[in-house]
C-alpha positions in Angstrom: 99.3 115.6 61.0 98.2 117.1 64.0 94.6 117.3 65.9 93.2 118.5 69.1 91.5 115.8 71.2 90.7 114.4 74.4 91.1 111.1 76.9 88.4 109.1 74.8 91.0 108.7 72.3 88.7 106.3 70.6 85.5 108.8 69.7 86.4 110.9 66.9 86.1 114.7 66.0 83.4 115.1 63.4 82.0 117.9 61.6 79.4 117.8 63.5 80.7 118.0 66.8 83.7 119.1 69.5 86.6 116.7 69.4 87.0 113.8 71.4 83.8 113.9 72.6 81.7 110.7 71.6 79.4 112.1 69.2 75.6 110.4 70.0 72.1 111.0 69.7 70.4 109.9 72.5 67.0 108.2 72.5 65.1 108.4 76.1 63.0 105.2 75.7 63.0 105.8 79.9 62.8 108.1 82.4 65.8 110.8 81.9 67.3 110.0 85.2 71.2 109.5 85.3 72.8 106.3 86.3 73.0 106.3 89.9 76.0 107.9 91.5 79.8 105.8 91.9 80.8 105.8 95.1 84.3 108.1 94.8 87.0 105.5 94.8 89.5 108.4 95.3 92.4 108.1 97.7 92.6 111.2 99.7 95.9 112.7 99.4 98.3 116.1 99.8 97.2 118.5 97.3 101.1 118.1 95.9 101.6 114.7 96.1 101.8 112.7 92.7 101.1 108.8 92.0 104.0 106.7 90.7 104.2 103.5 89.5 107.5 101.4 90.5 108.7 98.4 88.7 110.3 95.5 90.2 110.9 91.7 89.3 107.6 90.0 89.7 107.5 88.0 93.3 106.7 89.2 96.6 110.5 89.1 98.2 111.1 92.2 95.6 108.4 94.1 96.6 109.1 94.1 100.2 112.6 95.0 99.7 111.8 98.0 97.5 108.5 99.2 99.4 111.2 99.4 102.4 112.9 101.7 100.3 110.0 103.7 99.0 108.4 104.3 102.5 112.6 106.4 103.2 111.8 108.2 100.0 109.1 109.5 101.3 106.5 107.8 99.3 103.6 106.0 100.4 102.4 102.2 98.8 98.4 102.3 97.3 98.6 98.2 96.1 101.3 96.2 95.2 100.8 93.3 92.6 103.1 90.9 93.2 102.2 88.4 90.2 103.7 91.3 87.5 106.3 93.3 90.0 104.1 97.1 89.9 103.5 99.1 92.8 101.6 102.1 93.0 103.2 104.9 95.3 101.7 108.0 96.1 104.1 110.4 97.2 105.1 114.6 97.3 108.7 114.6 97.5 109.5 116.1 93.8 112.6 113.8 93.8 111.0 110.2 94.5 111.2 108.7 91.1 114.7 109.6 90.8 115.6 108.4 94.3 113.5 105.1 93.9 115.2 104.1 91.0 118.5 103.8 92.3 117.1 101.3 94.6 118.2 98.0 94.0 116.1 95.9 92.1 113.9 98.5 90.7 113.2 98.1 86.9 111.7 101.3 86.4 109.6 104.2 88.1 108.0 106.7 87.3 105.6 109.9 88.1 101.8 108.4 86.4 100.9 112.1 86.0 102.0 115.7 85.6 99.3 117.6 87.7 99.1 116.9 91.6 96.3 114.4 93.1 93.6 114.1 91.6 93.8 115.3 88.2 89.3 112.4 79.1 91.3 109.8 77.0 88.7 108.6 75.4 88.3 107.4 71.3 85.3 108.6 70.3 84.3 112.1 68.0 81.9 114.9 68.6 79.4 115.5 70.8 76.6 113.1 72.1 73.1 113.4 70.6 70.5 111.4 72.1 67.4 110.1 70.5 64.4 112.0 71.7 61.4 110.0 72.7 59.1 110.5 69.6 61.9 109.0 67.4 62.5 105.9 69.7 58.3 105.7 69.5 58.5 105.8 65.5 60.6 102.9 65.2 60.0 100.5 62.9 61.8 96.6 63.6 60.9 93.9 61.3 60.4 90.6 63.1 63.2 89.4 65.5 64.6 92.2 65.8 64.6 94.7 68.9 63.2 98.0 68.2 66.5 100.4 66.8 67.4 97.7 65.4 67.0 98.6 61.8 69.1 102.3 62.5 71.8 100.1 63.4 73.3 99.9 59.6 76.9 98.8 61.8 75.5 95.2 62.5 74.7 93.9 58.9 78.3 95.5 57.8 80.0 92.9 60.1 77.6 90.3 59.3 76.1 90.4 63.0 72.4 90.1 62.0 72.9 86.8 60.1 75.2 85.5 62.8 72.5 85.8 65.7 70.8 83.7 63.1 72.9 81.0 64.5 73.8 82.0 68.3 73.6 84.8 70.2 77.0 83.8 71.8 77.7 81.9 75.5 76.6 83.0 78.6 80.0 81.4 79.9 81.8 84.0 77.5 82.6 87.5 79.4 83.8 90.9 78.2 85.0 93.3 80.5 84.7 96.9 79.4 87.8 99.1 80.4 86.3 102.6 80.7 84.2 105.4 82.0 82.2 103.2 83.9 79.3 101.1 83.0 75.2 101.7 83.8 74.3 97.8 84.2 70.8 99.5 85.0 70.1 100.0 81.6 67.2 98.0 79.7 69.7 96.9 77.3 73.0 95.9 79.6 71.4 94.2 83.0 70.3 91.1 81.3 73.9 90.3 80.8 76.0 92.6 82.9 78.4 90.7 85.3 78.8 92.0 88.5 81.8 89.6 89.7 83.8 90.7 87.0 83.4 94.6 87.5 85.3 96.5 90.2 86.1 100.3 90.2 90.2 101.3 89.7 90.6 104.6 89.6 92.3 105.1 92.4 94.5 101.8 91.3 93.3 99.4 93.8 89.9 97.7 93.0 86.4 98.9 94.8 84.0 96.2 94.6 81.5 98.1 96.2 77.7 97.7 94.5 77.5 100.1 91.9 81.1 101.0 92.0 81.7 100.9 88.2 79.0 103.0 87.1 79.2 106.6 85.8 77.9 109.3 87.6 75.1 112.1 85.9 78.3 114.0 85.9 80.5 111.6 83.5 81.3 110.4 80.2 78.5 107.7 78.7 81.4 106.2 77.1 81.4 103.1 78.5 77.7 102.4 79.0 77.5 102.7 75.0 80.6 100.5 74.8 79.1 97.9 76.7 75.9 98.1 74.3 77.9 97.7 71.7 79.6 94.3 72.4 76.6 92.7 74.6 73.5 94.9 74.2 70.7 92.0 74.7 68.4 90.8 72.3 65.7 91.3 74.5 62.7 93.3 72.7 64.0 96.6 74.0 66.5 99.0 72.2 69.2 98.2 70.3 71.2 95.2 69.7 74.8 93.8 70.6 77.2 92.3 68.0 77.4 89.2 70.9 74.0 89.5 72.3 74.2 86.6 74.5 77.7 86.8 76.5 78.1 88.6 79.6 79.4 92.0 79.9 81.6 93.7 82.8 82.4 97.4 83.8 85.9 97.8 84.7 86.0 101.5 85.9 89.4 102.9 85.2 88.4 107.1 84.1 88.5 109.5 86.8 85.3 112.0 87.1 87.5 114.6 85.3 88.1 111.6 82.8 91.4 110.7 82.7 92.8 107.1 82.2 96.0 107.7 84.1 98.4 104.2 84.3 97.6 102.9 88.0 94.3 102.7 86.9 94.7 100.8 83.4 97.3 98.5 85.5 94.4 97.9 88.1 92.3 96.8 85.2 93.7 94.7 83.2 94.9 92.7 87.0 91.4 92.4 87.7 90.4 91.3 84.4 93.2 88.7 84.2 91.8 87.5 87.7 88.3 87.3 87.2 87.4 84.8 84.1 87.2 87.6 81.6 87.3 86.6 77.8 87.9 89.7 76.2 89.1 93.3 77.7 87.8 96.2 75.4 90.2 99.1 75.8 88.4 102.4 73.7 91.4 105.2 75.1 94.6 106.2 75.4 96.6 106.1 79.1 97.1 109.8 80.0 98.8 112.5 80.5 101.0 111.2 77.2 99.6 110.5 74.1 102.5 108.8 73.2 105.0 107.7 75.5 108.5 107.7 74.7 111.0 104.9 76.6 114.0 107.7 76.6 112.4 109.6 78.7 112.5 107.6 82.3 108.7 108.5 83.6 107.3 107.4 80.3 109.1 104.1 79.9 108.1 102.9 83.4 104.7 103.6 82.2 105.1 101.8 79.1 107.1 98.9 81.1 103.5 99.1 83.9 100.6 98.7 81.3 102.8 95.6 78.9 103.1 94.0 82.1 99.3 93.8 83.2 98.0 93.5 79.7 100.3 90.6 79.1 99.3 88.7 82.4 95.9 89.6 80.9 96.5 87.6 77.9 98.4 84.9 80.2 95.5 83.9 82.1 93.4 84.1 78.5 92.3 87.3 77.7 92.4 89.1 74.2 93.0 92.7 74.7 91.3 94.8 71.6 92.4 98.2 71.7 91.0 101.6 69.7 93.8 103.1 67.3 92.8 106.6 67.8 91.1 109.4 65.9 93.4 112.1 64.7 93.9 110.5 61.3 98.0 109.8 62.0 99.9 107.2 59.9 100.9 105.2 63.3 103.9 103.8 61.0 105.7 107.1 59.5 108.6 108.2 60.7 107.5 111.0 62.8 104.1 112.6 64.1 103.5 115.9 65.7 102.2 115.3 69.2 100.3 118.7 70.5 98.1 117.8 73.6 100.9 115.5 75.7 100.9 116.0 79.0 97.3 116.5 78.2 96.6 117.1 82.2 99.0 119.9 82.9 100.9 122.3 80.0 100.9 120.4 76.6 103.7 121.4 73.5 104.4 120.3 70.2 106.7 117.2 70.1 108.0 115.8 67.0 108.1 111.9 68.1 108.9 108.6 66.5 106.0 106.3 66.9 108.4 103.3 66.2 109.9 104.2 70.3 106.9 106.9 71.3 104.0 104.6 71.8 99.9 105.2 72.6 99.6 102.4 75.2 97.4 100.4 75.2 97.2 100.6 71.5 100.7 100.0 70.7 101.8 97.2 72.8 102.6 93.8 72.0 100.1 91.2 71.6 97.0 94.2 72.0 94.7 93.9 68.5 94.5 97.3 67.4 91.1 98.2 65.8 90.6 101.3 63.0 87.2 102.3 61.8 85.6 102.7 59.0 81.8 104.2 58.2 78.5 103.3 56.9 80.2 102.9 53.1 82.8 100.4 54.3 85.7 102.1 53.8 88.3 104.1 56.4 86.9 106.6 58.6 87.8 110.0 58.2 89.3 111.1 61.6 90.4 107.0 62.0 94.4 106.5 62.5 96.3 104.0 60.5 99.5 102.4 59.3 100.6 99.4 57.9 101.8 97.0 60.4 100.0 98.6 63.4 96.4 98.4 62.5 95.3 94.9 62.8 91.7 94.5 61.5 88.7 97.3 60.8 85.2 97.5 61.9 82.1 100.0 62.1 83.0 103.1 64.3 80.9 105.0 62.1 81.7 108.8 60.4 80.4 112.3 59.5 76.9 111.2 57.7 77.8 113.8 54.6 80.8 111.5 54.1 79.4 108.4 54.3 75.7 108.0 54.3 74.3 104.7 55.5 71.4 102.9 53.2 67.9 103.1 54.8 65.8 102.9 57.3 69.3 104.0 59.0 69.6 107.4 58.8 73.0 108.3 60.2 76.5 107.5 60.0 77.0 107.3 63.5 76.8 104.3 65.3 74.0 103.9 68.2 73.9 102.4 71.5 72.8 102.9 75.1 73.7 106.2 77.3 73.1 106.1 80.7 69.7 106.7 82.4 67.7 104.5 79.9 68.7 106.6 76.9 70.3 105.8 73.4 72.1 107.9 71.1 74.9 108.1 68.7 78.5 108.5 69.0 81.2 108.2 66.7 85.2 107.3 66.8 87.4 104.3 66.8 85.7 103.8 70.3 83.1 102.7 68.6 85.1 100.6 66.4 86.9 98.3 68.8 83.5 97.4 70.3 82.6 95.8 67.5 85.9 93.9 67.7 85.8 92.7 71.0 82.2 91.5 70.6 83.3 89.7 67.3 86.2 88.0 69.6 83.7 87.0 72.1 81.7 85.1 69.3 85.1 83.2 68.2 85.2 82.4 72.0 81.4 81.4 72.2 82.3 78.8 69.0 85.8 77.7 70.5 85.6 77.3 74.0 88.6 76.0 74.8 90.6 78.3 72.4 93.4 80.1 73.9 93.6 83.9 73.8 96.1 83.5 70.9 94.1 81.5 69.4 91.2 83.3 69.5 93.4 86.5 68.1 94.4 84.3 64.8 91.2 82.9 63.9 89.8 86.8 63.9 92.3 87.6 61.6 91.9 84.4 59.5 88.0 85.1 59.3 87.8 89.1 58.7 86.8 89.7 55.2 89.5 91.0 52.9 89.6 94.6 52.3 91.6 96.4 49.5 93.2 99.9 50.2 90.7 102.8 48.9 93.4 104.7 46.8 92.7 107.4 46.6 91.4 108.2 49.4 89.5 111.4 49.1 86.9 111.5 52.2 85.7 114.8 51.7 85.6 114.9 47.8 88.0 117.7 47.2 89.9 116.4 44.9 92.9 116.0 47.7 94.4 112.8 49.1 93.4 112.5 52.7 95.6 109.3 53.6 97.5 107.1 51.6 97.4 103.5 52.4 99.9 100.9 52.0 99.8 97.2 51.5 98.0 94.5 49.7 93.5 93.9 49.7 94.7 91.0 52.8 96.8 93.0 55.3 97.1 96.7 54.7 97.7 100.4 56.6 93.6 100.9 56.6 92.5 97.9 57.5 94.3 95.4 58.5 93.7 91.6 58.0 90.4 93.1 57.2 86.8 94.2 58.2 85.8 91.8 61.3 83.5 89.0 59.8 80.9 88.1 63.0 79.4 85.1 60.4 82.6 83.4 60.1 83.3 83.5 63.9 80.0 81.3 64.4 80.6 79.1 61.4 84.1 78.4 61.4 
C-alpha cells in the first residue's frame, strides 16, 4: 500500500491530523516560550555543491590515501572517522561519486542527497495538540504519581507504573535520543538530561557547543517528547518516563527543514558509541530515500555508511531501537510501492523489494525494530509490520475512535513534553520505540554489566506474548486492514511481543 508522509517516519498519519506530523496536545504548565535557539551547526557551502559519504577500510592509512584523491576530484573533506572507514565530502562537481569510486581502496560513495546544500523523516502521525493550561490545572494524580500521570494509559500497558514500584532505573544508565533536538530546559527532562553525551550533527561533524542539541521555536518537538518518553523524571511535575531515573541525551541529527540526511545519522551513532551511551533511540527514517536500494550505487553507500556507525554503536555497547514506520506496509512482502523517495527533490512511484530496498536505520542488522500498537493493545492502524522484521511492540498510541483508552485517560494518543514547558500528544511508531528504548534502559539498570546483545535477548525473552489479531479490522468495516502472520510468541504485528517494563526490573 502506499501513503504520503514525512521525515518523522515514526509519528503516524491519523484521522485527526496531516501525515507525518506528530500528532500532540500540548499542555502549557509554563510560560509558552520556545526552547532557546540551536546555534546553526550548518557548514557554509556553494549553493550546488552536494554532501557525499565515501567508504573506505577502516584505519587512518586509507583515509589519507583516498582524501588525496577526493581533494583532485574536486571535493572537499567535512570529518573523517577513521575507527569505521566514512568520510564526509562536500563537493559541486556533478561527477565526484563516480570519479571517487574508482579510487583505489574506496568501498563505496555516494551523493547523501538529491537537492543542493542545505536541503522531516520523522515517525510520528498528525498534527501536535498541546494541552492548554486549564486542563494541565484540572489534573487529578493519585499518590506517587506526578500530575498527567493518570492520562498516560501507555505506562500501565507496558507495566511501567508497577515497575517504578521497584526502581526508577540507574543514574549510570544513559539514553541518547537521535532526533530533532532535545529542550533539556524542560521541567520534566533537566533532572536527568546529560550534557556530555549530547552534541549537535547536522552538519556531520559534532558541535558541542551549550545548547547545541536543542530545537529551535522554529522546529519539530519530536525529540523533546521522545526524550519524555524514555526518561521524563518522576519529579512532581508533568508526566512520567518509562525509565524515570536514567539519564537522557540529545543527539541532534534533523536539519531546521527536518531532514535526517546520512552524514548526520553516521555522526550520531559515532558519538553515541563514544560517549558511554546505553541505548540510541532512532524514531525516523535517513532521507531523501525511504528505502534505499544497494543496486543503485548512491543508495548502497548509504546503506554501507549508517551499518557501519550503528554497528560500532553496538560494539562499544549500545542497543539501537529503531521506529518501523507508519504507512501500514508489510515490511516482509515481496514488493511495496514507494511514492515520496527522494523525498527532498522530485519523488516517483517505485515498485521496490524490501528484502534489497531497505529504510535504514530500521532495517539493518542488529537494530530492534519497534511497531505500535494503541490504547486497546493491539496493532496500530497506520503502524508497519511483517514477520521477521518487526521485533517487539509497544504503546505509540492511535486514532482515539479506534481505540479508546479506559479512564481518567481520555485519548489514544500518547503524551509527553514539547518544548517551552509544554505537553501534548503525538502519535506514530515514534512514539513506540520510546517506550522500547526506555524498557532496554531498565534491563540495563538490572544488568549492569550486560552486553548490548545481551541486553537485546533478555527484552525479547521478557515481552509478554502477543497473538495476531486476525482479523484485523481497525476501522470496523467489515474489511481486512493487515493480515498478520506467525505464532502468539513471534509474529508480523508484534514481534517477540509487547515490551514488558516489570520483567526488565524482576528478572
Amino acid at each position: 500500500m502506499t501513503a504520503s508522509h514525512r521525515h518523522h517516519r515514526r509519528a503516524l498519519a491519523l484521522p485527526l491530523g496531516t501525515a507525518m506530523a506528530t500528532a500532540l496536545a500540548f499542555l502549557p504548565n509554563a510560560p509558552a516560550t520556545a526552547a532557546p535557539a540551536a546555534p546553526s551547526a550548518a557548514t557554509a557551502a556553494d549553493a550546488t555543491s552536494l554532501s557525499y559519504v565515501v567508504n573506505v577500510r577502516p584505519g587512518h592509512a586509507a583515509s589519507a590515501r583516498v582524501e588525496k584523491a577526493i581533494g583532485e576530484a574536486g571535493g572537499s573533506v567535512v570529518i573523517a572517522y577513521d575507527r569505521i572507514g566514512v568520510i564526509v565530502v562536500h563537493s559541486s562537481n556533478p561527477g565526484f561519486a563516480t570519479a571517487i569510486r574508482k579510487v583505489r581502496g574506496v568501498d563505496s560513495a555516494g551523493a547523501t542527497r538529491t537537492a543542493p546544500l542545505p536541503a522531516q523523516s520523522t515517525t510520528d502521525v498528525g498534527t501536535p495538540k498541546a494541552l492548554s493550561d486549564e486542563q494541565v490545572a484540572d489534573a487529578r494524580a493519585a499518590d506517587g504519581q506526578d500530575p498527567l500521570e493518570p492520562l498516560q494509559w501507555d505506562l500501565p500497558a507496558i507495566k511501567a507504573d508497577k515497575a517504578h514500584e521497584k526502581t526508577l532505573g540507574s543514574r549510570k544508565v544513559t539514553v541518547a535520543v537521535v532526533d530533532t533536538g532535545v529542550d533539556d530546559t524542560h521541567p520534566d527532562i533537566a533532572p536527568n538530561f546529560d550534557r556530555a553525551a549530547s552534541a549537535n550533527c547536522v552538519s556531520g561533524k559534532p558541535d558541542t557547543t551549550d545548547g547545541a542539541w536543542r530545537p529551535s521555536a522554529s522546529e519539530s518537538p519530536h525529540g523533546t517528547h521522545v526524550a519524555g518518553e524514555i526518561a521524563g523524571a518522576k519529579n512532581g511535575v508533568g508526566i512520567t518516563g518509562v525509565a524515570p531515573g536514567v539519564r537522557v541525551a540529545g543527539i541532534k541529527v534533523g536539519n531546521p527543514n527536518g531532514f535526517f540526511y546520512t552524514e548526520a545519522v553516521v555522526c550520531g551513532f559515532v558519538w553515541a558509541a563514544e560517549h558511554g551511551v546505553d541505548v540510541t533511540n532512532n524514531s525516523y527514517y535517513t532521507d531523501p530515500w525511504y528505502f534505499n536500494c544497494t543496486t543503485d550505487p548512491d543508495q548502497k553507500a548509504l546503506v554501507d555508511a549508517i551499518t557501519r556507525a550503528s554497528r560500532y554503536a553496538e560494539r562499544k555497547g549500545a542497543v539501537n531501537v529503531a521506529a518501523a514506520g507508519n504507512e501500514s506496509y508489510d515490511l516482509a512482502s515481496d514488493s511495496i510501492t514507494d511514492p515520496v523517495s527522494p523525498n527532498d527533490s522530485t519523488p516517483s512511484d517505485r515498485v521496490v523489494d524490501p528484502h534489497k530496498c531497505y529504510d535504514i536505520p530500521t532495517q539493518l542488522p542488529g537494530v530492534v525494530t519497534v511497531a505500535a500498537t494503541g490504547a486497546k493493545g493491539i496493532k496500530s492502524s497506520f503502524s508497519n509490520y511483517g514477520l521477521g522484521v518487526i521485533d517487539i511492540a509497544a504503546p505509540g498510541g492511535d486514532s482515539t475512535a479506534y481505540q479508546t483508552p479506559e479512564p481518567p485517560a481520555t485519548s489514544g494518543l500518547i503524551l509527553g513534553p514539547l518544548p517551552g514547558g509544554k505537553w501534548g500528544y503525538m502519535a506514530g511508531t515514534s512514539m513506540a520505540t520510546p517506550h522500547v528504548a526506555g524498557v532496554a534502559a531498565l534491563i540495563k539498570s538490572t544488568h549492569p554489566h550486560a552486553s548490548a546483545a545481551l541486553v537485546k535477548a533478555l527484552l525479547y525473552a521478557e515481552a509478554d506474548a502477543t497473538p495476531c489479531t486476525d482479523p484485523y479490522d481497525i476501522n470496523g468495516d467489515g474489511k481486512v486492514d493487515a493480515v498478520c502472520e506467525g505464532p502468539k510468541n513471534h509474529n508480523g504485528f508484534y514481534g517477540w511481543g509487547t515490551a514488558d517494563a516489570l520483567a526488565a526490573v524482576t528478572k
